[in-house]
mmCIF file as Biopython writes it, N, C-alpha, C and O atoms, coordinates in Angstrom:
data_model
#
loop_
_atom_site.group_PDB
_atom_site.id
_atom_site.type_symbol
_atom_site.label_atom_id
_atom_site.label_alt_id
_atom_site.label_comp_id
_atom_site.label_asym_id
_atom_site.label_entity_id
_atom_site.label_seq_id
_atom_site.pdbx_PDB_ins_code
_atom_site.Cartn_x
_atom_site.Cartn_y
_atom_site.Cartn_z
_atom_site.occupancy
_atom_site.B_iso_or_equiv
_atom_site.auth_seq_id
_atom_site.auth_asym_id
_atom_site.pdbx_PDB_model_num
ATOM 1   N N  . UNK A ? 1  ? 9.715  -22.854 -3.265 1.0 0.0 1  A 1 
ATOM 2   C CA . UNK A ? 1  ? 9.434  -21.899 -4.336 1.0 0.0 1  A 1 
ATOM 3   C C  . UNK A ? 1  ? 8.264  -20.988 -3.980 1.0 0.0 1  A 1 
ATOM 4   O O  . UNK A ? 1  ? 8.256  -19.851 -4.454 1.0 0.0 1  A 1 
ATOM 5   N N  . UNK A ? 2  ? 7.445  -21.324 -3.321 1.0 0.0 2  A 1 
ATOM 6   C CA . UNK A ? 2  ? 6.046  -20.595 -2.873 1.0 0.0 2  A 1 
ATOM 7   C C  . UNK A ? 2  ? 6.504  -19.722 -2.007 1.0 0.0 2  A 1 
ATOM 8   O O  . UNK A ? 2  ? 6.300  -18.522 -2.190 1.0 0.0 2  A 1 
ATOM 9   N N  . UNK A ? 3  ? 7.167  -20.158 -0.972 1.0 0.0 3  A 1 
ATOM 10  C CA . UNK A ? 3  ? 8.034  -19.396 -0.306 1.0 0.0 3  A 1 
ATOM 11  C C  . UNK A ? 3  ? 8.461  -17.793 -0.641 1.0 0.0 3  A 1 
ATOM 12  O O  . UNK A ? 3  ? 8.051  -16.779 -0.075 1.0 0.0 3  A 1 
ATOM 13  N N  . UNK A ? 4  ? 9.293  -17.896 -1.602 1.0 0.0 4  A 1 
ATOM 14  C CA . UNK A ? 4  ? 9.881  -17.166 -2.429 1.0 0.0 4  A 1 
ATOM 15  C C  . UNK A ? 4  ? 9.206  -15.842 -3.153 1.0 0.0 4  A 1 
ATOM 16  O O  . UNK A ? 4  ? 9.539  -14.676 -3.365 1.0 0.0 4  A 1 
ATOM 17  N N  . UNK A ? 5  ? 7.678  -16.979 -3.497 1.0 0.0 5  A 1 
ATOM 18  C CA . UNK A ? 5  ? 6.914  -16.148 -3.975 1.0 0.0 5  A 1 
ATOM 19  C C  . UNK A ? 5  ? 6.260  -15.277 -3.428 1.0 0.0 5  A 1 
ATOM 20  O O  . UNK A ? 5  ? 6.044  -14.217 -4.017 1.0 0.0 5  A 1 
ATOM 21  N N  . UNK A ? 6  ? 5.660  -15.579 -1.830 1.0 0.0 6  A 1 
ATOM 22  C CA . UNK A ? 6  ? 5.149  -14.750 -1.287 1.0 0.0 6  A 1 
ATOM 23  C C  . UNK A ? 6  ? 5.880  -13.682 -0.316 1.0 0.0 6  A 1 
ATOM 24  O O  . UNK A ? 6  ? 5.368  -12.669 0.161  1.0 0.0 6  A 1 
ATOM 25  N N  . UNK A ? 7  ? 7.221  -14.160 -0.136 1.0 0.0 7  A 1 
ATOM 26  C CA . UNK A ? 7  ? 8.224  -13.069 -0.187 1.0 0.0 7  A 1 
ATOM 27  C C  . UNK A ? 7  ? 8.005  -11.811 -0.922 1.0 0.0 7  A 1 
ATOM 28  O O  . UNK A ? 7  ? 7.682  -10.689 -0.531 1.0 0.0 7  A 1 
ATOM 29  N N  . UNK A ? 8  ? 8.299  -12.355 -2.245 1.0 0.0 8  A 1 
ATOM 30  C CA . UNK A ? 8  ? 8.210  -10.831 -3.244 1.0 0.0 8  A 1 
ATOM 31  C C  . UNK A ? 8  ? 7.252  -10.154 -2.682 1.0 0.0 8  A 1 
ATOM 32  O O  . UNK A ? 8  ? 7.335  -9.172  -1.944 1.0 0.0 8  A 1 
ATOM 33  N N  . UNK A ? 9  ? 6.082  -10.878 -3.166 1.0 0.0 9  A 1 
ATOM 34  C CA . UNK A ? 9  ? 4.890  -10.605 -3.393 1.0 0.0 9  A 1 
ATOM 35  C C  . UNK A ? 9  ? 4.697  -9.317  -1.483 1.0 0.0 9  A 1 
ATOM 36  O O  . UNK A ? 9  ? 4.157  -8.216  -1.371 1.0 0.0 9  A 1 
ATOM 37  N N  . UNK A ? 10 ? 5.267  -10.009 -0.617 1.0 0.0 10 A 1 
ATOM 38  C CA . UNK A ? 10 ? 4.702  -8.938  0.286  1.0 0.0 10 A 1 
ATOM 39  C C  . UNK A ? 10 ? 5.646  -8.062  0.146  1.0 0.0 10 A 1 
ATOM 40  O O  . UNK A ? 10 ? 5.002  -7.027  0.319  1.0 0.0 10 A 1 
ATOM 41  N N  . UNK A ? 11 ? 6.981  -7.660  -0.093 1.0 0.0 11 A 1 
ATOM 42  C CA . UNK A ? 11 ? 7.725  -6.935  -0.416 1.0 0.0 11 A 1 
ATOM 43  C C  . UNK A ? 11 ? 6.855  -5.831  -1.091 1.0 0.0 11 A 1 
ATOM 44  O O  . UNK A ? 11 ? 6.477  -4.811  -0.513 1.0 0.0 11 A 1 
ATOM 45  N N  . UNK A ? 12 ? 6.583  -6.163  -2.394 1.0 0.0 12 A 1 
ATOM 46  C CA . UNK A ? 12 ? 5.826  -5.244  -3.568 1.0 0.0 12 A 1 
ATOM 47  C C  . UNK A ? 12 ? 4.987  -4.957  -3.188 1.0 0.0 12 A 1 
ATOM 48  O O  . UNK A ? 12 ? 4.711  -3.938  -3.822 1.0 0.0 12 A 1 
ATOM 49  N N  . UNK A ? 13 ? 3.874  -5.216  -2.160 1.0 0.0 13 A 1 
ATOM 50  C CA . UNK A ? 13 ? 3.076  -4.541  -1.382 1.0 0.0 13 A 1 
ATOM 51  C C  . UNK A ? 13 ? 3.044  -3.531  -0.666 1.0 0.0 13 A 1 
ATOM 52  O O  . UNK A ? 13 ? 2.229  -2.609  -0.698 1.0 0.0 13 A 1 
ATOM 53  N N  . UNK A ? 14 ? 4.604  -3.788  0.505  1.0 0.0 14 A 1 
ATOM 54  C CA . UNK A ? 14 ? 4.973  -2.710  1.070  1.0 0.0 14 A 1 
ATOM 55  C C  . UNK A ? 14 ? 5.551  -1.700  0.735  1.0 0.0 14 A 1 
ATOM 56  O O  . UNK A ? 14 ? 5.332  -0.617  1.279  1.0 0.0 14 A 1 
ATOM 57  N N  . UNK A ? 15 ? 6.665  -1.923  -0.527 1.0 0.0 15 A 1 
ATOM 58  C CA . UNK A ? 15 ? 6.837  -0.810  -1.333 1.0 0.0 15 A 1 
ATOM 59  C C  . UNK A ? 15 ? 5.925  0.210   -1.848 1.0 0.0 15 A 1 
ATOM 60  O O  . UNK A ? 15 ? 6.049  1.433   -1.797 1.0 0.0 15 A 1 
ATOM 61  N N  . UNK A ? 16 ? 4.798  -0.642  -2.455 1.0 0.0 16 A 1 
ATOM 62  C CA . UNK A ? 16 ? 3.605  0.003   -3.387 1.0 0.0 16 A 1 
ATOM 63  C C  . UNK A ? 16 ? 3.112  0.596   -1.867 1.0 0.0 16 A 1 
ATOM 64  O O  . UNK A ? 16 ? 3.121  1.827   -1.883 1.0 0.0 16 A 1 
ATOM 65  N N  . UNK A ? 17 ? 2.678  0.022   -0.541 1.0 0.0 17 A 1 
ATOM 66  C CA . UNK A ? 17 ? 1.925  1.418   0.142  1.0 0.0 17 A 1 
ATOM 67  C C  . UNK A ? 17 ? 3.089  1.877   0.881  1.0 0.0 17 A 1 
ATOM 68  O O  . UNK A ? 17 ? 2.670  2.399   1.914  1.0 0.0 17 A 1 
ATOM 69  N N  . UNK A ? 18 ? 4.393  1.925   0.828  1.0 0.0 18 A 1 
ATOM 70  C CA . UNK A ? 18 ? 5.513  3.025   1.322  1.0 0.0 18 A 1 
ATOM 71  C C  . UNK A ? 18 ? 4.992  4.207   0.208  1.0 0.0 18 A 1 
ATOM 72  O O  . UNK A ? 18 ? 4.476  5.305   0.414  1.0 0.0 18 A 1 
ATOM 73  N N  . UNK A ? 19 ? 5.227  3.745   -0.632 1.0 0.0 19 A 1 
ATOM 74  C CA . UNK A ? 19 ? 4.976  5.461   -1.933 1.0 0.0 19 A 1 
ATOM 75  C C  . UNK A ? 19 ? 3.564  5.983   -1.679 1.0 0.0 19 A 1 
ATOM 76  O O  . UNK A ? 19 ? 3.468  7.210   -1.711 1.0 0.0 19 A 1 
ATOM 77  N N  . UNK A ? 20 ? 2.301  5.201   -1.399 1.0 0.0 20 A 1 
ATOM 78  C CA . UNK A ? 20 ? 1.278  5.644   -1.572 1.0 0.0 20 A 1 
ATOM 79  C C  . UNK A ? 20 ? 1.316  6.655   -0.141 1.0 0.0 20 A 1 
ATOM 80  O O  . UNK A ? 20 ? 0.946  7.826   -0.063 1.0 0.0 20 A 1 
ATOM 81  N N  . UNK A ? 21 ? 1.815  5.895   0.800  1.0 0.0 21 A 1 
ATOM 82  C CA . UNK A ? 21 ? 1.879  7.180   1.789  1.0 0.0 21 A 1 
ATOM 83  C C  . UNK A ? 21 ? 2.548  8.417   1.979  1.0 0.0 21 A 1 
ATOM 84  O O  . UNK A ? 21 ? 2.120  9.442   2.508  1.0 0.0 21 A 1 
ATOM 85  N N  . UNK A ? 22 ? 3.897  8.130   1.369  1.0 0.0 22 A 1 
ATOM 86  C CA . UNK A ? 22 ? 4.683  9.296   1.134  1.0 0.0 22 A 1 
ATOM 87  C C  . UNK A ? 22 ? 3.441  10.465  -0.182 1.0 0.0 22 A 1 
ATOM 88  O O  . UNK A ? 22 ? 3.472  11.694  -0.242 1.0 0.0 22 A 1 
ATOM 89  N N  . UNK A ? 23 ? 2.806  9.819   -0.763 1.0 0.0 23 A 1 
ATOM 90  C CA . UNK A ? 23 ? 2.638  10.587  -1.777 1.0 0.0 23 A 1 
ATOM 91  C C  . UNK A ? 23 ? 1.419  11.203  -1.083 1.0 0.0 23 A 1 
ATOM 92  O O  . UNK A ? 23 ? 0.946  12.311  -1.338 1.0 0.0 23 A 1 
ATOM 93  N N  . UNK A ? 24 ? 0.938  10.250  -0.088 1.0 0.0 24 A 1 
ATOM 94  C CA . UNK A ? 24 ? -1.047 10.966  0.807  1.0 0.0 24 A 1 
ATOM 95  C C  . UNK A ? 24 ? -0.178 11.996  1.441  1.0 0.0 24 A 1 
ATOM 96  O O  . UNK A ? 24 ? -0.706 13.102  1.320  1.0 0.0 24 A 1 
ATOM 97  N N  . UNK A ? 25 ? 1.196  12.052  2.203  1.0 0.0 25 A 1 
ATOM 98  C CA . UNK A ? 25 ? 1.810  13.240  3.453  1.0 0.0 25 A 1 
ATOM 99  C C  . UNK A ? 25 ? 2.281  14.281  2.237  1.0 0.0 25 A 1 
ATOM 100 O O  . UNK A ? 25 ? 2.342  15.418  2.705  1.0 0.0 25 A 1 
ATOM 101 N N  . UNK A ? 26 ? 2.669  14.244  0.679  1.0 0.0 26 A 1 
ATOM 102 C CA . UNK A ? 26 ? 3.061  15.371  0.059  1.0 0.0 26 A 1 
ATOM 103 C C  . UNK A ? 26 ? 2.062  16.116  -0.255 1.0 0.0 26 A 1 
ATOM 104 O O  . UNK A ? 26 ? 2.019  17.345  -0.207 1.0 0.0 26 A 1 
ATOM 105 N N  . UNK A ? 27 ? 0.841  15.027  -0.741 1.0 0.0 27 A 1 
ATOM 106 C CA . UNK A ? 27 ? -0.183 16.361  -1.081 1.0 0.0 27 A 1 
ATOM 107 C C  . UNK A ? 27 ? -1.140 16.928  -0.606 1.0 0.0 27 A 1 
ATOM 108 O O  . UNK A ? 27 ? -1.867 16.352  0.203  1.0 0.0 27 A 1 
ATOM 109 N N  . UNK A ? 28 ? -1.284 17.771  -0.871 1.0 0.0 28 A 1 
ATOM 110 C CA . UNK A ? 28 ? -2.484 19.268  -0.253 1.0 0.0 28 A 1 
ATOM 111 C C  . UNK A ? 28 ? -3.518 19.429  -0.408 1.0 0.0 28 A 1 
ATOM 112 O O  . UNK A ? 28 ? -4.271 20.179  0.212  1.0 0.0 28 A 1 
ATOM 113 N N  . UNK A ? 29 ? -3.855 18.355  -1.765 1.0 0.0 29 A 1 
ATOM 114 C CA . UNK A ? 29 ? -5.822 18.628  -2.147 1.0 0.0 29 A 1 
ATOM 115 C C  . UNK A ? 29 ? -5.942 17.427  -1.182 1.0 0.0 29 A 1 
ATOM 116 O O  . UNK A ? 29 ? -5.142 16.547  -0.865 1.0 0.0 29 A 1 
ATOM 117 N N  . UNK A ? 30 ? -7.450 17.742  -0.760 1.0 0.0 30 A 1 
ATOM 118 C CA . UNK A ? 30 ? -8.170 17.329  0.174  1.0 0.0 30 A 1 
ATOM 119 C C  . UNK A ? 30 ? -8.703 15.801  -0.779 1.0 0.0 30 A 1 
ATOM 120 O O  . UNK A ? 30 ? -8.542 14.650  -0.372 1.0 0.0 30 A 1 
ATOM 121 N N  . UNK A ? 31 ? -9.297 16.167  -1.993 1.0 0.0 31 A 1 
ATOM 122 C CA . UNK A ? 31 ? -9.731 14.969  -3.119 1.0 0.0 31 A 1 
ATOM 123 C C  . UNK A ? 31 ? -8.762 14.074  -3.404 1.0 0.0 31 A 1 
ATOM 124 O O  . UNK A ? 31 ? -9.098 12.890  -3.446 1.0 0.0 31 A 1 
ATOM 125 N N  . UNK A ? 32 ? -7.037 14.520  -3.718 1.0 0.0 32 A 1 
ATOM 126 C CA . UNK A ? 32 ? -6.143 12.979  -3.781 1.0 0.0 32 A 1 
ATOM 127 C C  . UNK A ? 32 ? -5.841 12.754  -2.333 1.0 0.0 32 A 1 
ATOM 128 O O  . UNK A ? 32 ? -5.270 11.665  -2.392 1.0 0.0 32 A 1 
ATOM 129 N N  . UNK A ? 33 ? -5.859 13.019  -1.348 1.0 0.0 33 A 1 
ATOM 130 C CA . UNK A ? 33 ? -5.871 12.381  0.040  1.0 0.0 33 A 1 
ATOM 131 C C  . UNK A ? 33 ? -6.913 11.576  0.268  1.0 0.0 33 A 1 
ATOM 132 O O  . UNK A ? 33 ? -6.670 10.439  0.672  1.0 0.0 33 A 1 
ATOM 133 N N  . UNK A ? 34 ? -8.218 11.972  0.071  1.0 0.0 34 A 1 
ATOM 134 C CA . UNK A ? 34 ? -9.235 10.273  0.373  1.0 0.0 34 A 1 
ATOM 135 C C  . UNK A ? 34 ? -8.709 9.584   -1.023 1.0 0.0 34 A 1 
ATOM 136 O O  . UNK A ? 34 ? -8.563 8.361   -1.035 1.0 0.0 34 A 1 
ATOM 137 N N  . UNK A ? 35 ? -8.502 10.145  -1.878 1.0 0.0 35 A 1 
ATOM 138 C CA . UNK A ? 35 ? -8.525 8.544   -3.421 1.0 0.0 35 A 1 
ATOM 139 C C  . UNK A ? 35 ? -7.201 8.143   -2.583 1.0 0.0 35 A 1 
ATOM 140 O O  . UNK A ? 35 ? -7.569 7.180   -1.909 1.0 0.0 35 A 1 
ATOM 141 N N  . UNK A ? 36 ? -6.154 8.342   -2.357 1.0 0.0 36 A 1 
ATOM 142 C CA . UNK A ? 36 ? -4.463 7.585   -1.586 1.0 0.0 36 A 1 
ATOM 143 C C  . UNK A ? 36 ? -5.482 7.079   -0.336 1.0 0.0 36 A 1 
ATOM 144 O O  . UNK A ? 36 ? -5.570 5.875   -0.579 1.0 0.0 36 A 1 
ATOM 145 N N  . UNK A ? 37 ? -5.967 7.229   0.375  1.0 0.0 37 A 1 
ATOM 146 C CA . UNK A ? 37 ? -6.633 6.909   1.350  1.0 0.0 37 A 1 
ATOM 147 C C  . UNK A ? 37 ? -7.431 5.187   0.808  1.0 0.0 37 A 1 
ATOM 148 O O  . UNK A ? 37 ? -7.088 4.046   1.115  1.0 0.0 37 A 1 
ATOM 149 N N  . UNK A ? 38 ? -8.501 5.648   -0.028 1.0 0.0 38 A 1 
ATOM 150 C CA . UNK A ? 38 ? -9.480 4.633   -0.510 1.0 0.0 38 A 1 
ATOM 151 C C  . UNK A ? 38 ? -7.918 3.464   -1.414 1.0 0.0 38 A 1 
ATOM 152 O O  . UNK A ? 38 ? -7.756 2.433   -0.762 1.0 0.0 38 A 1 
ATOM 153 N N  . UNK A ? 39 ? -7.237 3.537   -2.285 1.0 0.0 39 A 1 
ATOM 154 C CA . UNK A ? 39 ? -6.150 2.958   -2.355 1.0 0.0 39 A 1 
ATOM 155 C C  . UNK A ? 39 ? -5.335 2.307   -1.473 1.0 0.0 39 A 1 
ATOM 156 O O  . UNK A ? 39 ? -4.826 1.237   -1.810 1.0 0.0 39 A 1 
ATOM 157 N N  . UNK A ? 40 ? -5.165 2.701   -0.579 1.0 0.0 40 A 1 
ATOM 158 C CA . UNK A ? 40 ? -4.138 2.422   0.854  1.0 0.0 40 A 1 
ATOM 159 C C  . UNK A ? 40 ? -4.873 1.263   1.006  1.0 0.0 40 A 1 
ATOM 160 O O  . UNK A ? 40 ? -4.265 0.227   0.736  1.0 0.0 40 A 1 
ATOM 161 N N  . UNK A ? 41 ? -5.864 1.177   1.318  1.0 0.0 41 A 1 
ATOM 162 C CA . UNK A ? 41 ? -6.353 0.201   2.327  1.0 0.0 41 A 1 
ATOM 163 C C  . UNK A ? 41 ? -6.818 -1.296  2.029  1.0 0.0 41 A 1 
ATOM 164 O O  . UNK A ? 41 ? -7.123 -2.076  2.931  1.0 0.0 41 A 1 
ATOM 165 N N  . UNK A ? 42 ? -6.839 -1.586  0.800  1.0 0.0 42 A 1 
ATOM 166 C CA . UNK A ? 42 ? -6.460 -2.705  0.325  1.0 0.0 42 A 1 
ATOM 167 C C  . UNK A ? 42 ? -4.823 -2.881  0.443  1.0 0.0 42 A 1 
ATOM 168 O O  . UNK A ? 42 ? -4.550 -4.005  0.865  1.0 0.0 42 A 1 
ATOM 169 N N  . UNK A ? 43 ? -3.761 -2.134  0.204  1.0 0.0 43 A 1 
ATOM 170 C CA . UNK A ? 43 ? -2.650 -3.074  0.221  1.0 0.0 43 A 1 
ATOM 171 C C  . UNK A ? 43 ? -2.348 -3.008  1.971  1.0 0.0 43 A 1 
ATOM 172 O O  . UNK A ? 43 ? -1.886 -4.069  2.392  1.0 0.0 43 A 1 
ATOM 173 N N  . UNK A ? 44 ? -2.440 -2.493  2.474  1.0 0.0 44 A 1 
ATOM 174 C CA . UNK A ? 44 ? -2.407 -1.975  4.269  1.0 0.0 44 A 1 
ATOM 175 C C  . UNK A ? 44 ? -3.063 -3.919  4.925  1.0 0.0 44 A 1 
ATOM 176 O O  . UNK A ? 44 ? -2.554 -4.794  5.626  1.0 0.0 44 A 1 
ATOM 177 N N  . UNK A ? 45 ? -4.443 -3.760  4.149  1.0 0.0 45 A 1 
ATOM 178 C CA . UNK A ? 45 ? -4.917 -4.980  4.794  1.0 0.0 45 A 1 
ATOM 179 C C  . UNK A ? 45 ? -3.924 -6.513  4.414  1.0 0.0 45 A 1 
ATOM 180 O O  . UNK A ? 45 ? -3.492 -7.377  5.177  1.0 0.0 45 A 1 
ATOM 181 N N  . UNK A ? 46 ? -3.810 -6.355  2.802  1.0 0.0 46 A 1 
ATOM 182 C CA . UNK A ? 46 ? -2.722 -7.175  2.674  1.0 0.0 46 A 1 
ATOM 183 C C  . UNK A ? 46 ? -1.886 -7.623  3.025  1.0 0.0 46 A 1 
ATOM 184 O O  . UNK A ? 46 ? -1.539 -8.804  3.034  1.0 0.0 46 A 1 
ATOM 185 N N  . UNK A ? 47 ? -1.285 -6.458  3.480  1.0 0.0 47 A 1 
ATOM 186 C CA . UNK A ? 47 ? -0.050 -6.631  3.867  1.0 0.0 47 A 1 
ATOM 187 C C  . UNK A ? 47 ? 0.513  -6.712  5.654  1.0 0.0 47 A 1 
ATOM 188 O O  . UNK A ? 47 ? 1.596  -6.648  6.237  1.0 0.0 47 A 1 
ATOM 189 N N  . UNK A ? 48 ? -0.762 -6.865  5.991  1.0 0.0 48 A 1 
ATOM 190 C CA . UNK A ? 48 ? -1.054 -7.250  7.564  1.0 0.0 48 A 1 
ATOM 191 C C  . UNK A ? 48 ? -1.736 -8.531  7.524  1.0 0.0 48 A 1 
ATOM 192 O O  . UNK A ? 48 ? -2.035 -9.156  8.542  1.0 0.0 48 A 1 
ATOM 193 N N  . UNK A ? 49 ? -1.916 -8.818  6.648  1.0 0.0 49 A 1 
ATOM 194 C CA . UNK A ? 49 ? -2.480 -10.198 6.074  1.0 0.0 49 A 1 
ATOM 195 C C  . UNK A ? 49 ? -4.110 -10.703 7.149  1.0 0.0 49 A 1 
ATOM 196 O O  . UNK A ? 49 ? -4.530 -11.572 7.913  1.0 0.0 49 A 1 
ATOM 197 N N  . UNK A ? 50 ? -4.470 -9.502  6.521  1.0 0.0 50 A 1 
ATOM 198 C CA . UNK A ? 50 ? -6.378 -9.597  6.994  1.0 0.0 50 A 1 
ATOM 199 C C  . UNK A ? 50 ? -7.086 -9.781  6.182  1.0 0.0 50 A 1 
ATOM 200 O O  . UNK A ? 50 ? -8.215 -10.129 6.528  1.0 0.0 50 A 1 
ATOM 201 N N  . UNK A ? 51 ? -6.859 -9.674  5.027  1.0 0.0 51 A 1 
ATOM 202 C CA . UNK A ? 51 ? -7.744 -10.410 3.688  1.0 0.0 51 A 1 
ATOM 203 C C  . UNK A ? 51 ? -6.751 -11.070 2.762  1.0 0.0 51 A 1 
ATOM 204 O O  . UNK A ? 51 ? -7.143 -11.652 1.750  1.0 0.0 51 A 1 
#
């Protein structure tokens, strides 16, 4: 069952930073590129499983 769980769980990670990056390469202000940036990098580390 834990198994299972941390399945999802990295799934929904990589989903959540698939969009966050698609959304840092669509936009043009310089200010939501570092906040997608400062965001990214908690699920990035996650999901490389470094914290």
């Amino acid at each position: 069952m834990e198994l299972v769980v941390t399945i999802i769980y990295y799934c929904l990670v990589g989903f959540v930073s698939v969009l966050l990056i698609y959304n840092l390469i669509k936009t043009t202000e310089w200010q939501k590129e570092v906040l997608y940036i400062i965001v990214l990098i908690p699920f990035l580390l996650r999901l490389f499983m470094l914290k």
